[in-house]
C-alpha positions in Angstrom: 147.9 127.9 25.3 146.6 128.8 21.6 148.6 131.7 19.4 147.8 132.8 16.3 150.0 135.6 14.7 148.9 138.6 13.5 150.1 138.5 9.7 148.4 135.1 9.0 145.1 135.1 10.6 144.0 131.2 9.9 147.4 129.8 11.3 147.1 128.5 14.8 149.7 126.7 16.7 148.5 124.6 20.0 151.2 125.1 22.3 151.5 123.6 26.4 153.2 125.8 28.3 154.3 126.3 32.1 153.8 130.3 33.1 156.4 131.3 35.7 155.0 131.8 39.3 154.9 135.4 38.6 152.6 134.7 35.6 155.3 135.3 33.2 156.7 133.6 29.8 159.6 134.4 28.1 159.4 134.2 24.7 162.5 132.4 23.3 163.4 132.0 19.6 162.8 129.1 19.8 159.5 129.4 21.2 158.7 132.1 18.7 159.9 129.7 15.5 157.3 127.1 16.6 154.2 130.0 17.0 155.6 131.5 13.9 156.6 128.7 11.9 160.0 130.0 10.5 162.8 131.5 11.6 162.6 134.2 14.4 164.5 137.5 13.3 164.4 141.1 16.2 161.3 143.0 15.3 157.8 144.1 16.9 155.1 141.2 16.2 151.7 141.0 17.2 150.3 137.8 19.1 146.5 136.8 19.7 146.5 134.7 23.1 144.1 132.3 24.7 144.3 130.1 27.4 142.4 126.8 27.3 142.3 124.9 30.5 142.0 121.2 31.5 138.2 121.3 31.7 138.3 123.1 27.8 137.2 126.3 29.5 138.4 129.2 27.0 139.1 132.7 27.8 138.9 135.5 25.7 141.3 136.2 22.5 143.9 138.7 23.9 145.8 140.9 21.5 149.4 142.4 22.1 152.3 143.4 20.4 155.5 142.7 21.4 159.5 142.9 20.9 161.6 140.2 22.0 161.8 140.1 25.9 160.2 138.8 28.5 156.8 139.8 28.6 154.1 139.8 31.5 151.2 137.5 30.9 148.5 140.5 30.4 146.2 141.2 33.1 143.1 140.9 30.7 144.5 137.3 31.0 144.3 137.2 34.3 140.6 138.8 34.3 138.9 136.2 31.7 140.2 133.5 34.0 139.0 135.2 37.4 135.9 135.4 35.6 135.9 131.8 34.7 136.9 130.4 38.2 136.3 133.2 40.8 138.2 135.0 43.5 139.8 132.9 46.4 139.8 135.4 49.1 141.6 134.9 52.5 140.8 134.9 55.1 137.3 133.9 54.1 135.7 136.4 57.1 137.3 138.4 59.4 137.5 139.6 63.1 139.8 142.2 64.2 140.2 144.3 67.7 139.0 147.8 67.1 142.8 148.4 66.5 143.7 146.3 64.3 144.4 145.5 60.9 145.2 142.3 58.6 146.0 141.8 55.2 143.5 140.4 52.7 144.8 137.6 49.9 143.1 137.3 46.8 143.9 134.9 44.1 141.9 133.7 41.4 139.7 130.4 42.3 141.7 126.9 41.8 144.2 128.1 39.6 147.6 126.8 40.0 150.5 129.5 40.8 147.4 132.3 40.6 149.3 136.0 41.2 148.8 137.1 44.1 146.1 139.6 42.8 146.6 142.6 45.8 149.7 142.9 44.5 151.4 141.2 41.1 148.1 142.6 39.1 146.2 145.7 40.1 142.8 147.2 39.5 141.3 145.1 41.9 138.5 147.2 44.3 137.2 147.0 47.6 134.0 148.2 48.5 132.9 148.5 52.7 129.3 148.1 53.2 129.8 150.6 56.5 133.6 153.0 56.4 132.7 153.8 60.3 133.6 150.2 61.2 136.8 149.6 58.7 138.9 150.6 55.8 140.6 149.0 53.2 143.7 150.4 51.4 144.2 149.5 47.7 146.5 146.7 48.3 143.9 145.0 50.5 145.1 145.6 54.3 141.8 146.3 56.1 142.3 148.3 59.5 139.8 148.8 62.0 138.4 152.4 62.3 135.4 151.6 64.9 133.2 148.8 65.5 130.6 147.0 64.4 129.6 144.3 61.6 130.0 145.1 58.0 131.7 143.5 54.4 134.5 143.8 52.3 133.1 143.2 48.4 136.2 142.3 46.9 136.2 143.1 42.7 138.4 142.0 40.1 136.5 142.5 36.5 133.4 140.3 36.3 134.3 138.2 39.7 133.5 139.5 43.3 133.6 138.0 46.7 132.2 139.0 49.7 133.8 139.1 53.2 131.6 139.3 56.1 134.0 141.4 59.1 134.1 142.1 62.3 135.5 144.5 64.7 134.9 144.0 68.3 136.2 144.6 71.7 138.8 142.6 73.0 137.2 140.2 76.3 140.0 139.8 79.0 140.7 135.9 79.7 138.2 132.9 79.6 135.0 134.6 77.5 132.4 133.0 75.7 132.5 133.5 71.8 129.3 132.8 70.0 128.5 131.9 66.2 129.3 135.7 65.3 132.4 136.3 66.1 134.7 137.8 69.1 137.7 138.5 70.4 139.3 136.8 73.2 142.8 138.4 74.8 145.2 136.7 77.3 147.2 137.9 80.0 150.5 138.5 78.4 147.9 140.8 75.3 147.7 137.5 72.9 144.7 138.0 70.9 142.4 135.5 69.6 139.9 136.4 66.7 137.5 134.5 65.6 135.7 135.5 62.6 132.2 135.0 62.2 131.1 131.6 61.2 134.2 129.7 62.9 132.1 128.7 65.5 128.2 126.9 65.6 127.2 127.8 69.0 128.7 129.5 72.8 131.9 128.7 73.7 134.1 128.9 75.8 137.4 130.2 74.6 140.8 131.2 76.5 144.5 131.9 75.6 147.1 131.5 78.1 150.7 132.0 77.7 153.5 129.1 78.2 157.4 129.0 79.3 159.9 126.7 77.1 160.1 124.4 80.6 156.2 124.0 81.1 155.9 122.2 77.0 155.1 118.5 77.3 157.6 117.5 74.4 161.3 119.2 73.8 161.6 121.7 71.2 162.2 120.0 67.1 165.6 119.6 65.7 166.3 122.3 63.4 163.8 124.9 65.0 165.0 127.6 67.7 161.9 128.6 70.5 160.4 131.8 70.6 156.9 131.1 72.7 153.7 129.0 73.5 150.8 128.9 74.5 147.8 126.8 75.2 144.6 127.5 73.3 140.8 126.2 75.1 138.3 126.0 73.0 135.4 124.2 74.6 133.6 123.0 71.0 137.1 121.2 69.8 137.5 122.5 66.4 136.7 125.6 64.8 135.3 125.6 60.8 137.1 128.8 60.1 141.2 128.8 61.8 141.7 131.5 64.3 144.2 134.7 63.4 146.4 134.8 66.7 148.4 137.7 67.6 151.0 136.8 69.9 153.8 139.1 71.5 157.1 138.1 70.2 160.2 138.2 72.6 162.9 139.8 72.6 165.5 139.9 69.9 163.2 138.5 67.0 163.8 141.2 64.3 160.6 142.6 62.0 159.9 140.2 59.1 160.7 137.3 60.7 158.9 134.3 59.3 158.0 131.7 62.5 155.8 128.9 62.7 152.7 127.3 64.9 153.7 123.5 66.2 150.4 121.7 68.2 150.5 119.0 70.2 149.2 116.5 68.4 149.6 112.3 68.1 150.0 110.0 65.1 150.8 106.3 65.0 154.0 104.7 64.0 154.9 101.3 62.2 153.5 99.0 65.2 150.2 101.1 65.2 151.1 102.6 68.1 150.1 106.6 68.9 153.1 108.7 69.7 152.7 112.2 70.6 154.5 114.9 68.0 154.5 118.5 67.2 152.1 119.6 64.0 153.2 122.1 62.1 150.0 124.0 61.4 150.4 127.2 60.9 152.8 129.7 59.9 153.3 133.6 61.3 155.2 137.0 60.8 156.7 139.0 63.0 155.4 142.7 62.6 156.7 146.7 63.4 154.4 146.7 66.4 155.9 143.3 68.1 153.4 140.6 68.0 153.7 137.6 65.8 150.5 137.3 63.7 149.4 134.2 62.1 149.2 134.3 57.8 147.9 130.7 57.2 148.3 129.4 53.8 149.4 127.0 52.7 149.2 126.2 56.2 145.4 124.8 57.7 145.3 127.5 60.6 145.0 127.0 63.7 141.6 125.1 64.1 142.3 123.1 67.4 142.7 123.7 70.7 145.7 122.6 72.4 149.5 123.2 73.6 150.8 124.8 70.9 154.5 126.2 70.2 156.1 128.9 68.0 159.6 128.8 66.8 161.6 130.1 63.7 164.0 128.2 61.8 163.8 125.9 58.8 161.7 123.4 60.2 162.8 119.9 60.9 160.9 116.8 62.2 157.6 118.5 62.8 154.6 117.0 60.4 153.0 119.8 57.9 149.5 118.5 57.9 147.4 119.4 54.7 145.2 122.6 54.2 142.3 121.0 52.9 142.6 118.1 55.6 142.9 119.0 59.3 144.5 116.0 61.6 142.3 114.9 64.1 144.8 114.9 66.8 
């Protein structure tokens, strides 16, 4: 970070400095001696503010004024660098059952610790190319109101992204899910969506629910079973990761986090493949009593597969990277 105060315009100080998670800094006096260059005293100052990044990409020169306290890193801030990097919208495209709903994160492009942008920031927009198939409420949860094929443009200053949706009618058991999209429900009223794009060609897709007593391996140390399933999908792996919604049993209370363990194999010392649970994906329990999948930092789910779904902690189950998906 750069400052220059107010009352001598050629003094710069060049400053590194970690923002809180929230986007935050507190301004100590001892911060404010080396920006000022003499003793702090109270009083109202003036600051000019810009943020220089790695790749000597400059935003704009923000001015505000200031008494000691912990200030909020202004959202002008926040809008020079959006319009620098971009929005990082998830999920990237959407499909919903014509009842339902999900929640849209957007974050600005490659930025470390980026706010959360529906909610730490504001005047962010949403614009639906056709209202008779969805809406979206200001603090991005989209809910299906027909259906149909449309986008979300997503707005924050000079950035946009654009979210291709749709809302379809649920098919009952094994259905075949082309390259735009469907909606594939289970027995027990699992859903599967799969947004448009996650899939290259027909396929055949099916969810069917498990018991504790039909899983292949015993349950983690340090997690506590809730349910299962096993996912088919007939073209192996998906390029965008389903949103599940699965019904949660009894006596999970609303809010609770849970997470998706798959099947999965990975060698040990000697070379040899072992099979293990993959922690791939991570959920929340909501009012109406399914469990519905949030993804990041997670991958998603992306495979098909035996797959289980427990709270806790965690405890020996492998996290596998977002950006690189195993291949078992």
């Amino acid at each position: 970070m750069k400052y220059l105060s107010g009352w001598l315009e050629q003094y710069y100080t060049a400053l590194t400095i970690e923002l809180e998670i929230d986007g935050t800094l507190e301004l100590t006096p001892e911060l404010l001696e080396n920006i000022l260059g003499e003793e702090f005293i109270d009083g109202t100052y003036t600051l000019y503010l810009q943020a220089i990044d790695e790749h000597n990409l400059a935003s704009d020169i923000i001015e505000f004024e200031f008494t000691f306290s912990e200030i909020d890193l202004p959202g002008p801030e926040v809008l020079s660098l959006a319009a620098i990097y971009g929005l990082d919208t998830y999920p990237d495209a959407i499909t919903l059952p014509n009842t339902g709903t999900r929640q849209l994160s957007v974050t600005v492009d490659g930025l470390v610790d980026s706010p959360e942008l529906t909610i730490d920031i504001g005047d962010i927009s949403y614009t639906v190319a056709d209202e008779n198939v969805l809406s979206v409420s200001d603090e991005g949860l989209v809910t299906a109101t027909g259906v149909g094929e449309t986008t979300v443009t997503v707005e924050y200053g000079e950035a946009s992204a654009t979210i291709p949706v749709l809302v379809d009618e649920p098919e009952m058991g094994a259905a075949t899910v082309d390259e735009n999209g469907g909606v594939v429900e289970g027995s027990d009223g699992s859903l599967v969506m799969l947004a448009p794009g996650a899939l290259t060609e027909e396929t055949s897709v099916n969810i069917t629910p498990l018991q504790q007593q039909d899983l292949s391996l015993p349950v983690p140390e340090g997690f506590e079973f809730a349910t299962a399933f096993n996912l088919e999908i007939e073209d192996d792996k998906l390029d965008i990761p389903a949103q599940l919604a699965i019904p949660a049993p009894e006596g999970i209370e609303t809010g609770t986090e849970v997470f998706f363990l798959r099947k999965g194999a990975l060698p040990d010392e000697t070379g040899t493949w072992n099979d293990i649970w993959l922690q791939e994906e991570s959920g929340v329990v909501d009012a109406d009593g399914f469990i519905r999948t949030t993804s990041p930092p997670y991958p998603g789910v992306v495979r098909p597969g035996e797959y289980m779904v427990m709270s806790g902690q965690g405890g020996s189950a492998t996290k596998p990277q977002r950006s690189a998906n195993s291949d078992n």
